[in-house]
PALUM-47396 format. One line per 8 residues: their letters; for each residue x, y, z of N, C-alpha, C. Coordinates in pm, whole numbers. Layout:
a) X:Y:Z:X:Y:Z:X:Y:Z | ...
REM end
This chain:
xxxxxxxx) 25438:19614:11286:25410:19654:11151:25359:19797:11146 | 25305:19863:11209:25208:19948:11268:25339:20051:11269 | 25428:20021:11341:25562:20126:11414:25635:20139:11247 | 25657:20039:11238:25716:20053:11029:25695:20118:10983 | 25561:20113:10962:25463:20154:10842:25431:20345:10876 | 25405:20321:11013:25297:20454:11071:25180:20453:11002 | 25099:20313:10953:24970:20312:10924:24893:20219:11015 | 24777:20251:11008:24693:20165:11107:24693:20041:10997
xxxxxxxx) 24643:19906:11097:24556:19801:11041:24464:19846:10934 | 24450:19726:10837:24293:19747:10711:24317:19649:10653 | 24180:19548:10679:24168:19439:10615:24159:19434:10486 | 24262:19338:10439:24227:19295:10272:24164:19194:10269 | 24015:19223:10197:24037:19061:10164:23939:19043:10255 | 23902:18900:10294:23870:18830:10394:23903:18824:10527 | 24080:18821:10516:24134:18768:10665:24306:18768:10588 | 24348:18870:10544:24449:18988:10573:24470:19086:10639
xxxxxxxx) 24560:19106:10726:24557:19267:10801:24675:19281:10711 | 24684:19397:10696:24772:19521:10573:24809:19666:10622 | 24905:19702:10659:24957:19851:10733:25023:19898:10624 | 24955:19974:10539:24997:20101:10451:24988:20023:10308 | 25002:20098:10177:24973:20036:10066:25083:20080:9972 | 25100:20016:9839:25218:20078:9728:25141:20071:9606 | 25162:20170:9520:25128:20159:9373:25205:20100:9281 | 25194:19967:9204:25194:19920:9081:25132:19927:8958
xxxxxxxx) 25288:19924:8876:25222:19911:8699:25321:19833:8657 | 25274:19703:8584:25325:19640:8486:25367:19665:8363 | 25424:19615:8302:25434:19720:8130:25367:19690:8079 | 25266:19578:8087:25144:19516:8010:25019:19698:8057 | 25079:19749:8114:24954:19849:8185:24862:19802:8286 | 24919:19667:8312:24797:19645:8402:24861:19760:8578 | 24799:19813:8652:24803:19844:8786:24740:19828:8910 | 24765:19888:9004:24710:19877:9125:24762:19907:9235
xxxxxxxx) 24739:19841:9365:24753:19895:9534:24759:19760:9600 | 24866:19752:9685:24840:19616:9764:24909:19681:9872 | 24923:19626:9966:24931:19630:10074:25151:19596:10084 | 25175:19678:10138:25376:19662:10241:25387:19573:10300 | 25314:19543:10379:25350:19453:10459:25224:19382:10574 | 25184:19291:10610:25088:19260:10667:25105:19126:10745 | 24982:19078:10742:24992:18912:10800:24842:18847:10778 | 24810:18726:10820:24708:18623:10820:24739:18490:10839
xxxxxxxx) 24635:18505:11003:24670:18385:11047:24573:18225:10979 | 24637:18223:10930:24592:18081:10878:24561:17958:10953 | 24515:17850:10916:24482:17714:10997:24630:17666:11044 | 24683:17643:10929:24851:17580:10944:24972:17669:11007 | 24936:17762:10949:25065:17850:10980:25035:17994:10983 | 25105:18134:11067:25115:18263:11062:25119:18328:10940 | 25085:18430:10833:25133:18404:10717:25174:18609:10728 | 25342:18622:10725:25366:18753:10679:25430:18744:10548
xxxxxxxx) 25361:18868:10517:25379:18947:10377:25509:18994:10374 | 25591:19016:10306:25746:19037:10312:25734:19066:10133 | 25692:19192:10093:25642:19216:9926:25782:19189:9872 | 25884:19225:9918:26027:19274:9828:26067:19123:9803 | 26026:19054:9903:26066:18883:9864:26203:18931:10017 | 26249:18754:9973:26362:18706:10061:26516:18760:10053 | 26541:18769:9892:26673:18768:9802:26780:18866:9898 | 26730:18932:9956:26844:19000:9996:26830:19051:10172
xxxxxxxx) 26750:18954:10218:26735:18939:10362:26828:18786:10406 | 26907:18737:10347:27001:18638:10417:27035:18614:10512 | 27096:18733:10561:27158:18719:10717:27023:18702:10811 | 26903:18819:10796:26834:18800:10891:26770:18684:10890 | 26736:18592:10789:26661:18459:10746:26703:18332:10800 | 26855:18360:10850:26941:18237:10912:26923:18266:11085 | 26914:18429:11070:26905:18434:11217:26750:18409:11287 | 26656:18442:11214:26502:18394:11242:26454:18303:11298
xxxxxxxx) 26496:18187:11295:26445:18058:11369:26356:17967:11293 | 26252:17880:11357:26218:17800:11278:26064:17902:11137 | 26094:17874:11016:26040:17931:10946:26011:17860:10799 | 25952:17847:10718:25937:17843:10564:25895:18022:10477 | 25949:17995:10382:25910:18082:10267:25879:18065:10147 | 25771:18146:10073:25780:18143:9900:25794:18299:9859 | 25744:18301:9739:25830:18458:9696:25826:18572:9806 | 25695:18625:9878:25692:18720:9916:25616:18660:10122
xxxxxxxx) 25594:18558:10145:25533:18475:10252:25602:18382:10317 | 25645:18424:10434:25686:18388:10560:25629:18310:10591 | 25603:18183:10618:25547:18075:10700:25623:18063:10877 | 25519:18107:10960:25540:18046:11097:25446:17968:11179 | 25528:17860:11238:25424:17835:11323:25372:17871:11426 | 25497:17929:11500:25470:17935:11620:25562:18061:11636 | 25531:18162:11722:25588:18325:11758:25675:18299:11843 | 25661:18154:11885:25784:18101:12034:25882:18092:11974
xxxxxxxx) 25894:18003:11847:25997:17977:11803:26061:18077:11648 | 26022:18204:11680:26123:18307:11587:26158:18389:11675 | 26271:18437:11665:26340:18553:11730:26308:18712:11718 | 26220:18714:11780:26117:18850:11736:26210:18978:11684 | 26322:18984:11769:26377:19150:11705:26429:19085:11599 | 26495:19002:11528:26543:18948:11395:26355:18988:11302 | 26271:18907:11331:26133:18939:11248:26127:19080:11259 | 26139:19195:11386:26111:19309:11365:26210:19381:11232
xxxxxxxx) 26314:19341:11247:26425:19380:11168:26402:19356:11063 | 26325:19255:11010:26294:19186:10838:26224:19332:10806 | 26083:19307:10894:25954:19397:10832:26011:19539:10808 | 26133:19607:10971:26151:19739:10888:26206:19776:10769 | 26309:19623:10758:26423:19656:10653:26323:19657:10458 | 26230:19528:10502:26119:19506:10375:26043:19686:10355 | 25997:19711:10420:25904:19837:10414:26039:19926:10388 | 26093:19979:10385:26230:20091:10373:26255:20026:10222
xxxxxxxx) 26284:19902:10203:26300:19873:10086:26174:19906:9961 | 26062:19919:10028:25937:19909:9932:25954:20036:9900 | 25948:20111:10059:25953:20267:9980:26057:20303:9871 | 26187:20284:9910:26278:20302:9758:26248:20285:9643 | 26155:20183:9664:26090:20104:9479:26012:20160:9414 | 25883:20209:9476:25745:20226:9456:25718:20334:9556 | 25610:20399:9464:25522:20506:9519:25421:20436:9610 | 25461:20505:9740:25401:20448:9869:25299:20537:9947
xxxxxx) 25185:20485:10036:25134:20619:10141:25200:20652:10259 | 25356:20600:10236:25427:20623:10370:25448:20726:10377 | 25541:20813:10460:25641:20942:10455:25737:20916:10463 | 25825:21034:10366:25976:20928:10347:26047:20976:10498 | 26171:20906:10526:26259:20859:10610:26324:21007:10602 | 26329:21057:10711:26403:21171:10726:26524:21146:10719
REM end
């Protein structure tokens, strides 16, 4: 996440780690800063942040291994059973996608 991002670790929260942040605004005006991409290990399961959602990570999602998801959260159990360069491949492809969207503290992609 770290190599993605080129940001260090920074806890959100309680027991989130978060590498780099994006600015949001709603049209209601509401805004803010959350975090690209991250993780938290939970009781049950690994939990990565994947902000852009699933919708257009398909191919890599079949190739991943054993996993659950909801909009933007990866459920794993176990790091044995995902295919790590397929997961490396999600996070760069998610973060490249964030930057396109939203004003980010990344640097853009030469």
């Amino acid at each position: 996440m770290r190599a993605a991002t080129g940001k260090r670790a920074v806890i959100w929260g309680d027991s989130i780690v978060g590498f780099g942040q994006y600015h949001y605004r709603y049209d209601s005006g509401r805004e803010g800063n959350h975090l690209i991409t991250g993780f938290s290990a939970r009781k049950q399961n690994l939990v990565i942040y994947i902000m852009p959602g699933f919708r257009n990570y398909g191919a890599l999602m079949k190739k991943l291994g054993k996993h659950k998801h909801s909009v933007s959260c990866l459920y794993i159990k176990r790091l044995s059973d995902t295919d790590i360069d397929v997961l490396t491949a999600l996070i760069e492809r998610s973060v490249m996608d964030m930057k396109k969207s939203y004003t980010t503290n990344l640097k853009a992609t030469p």
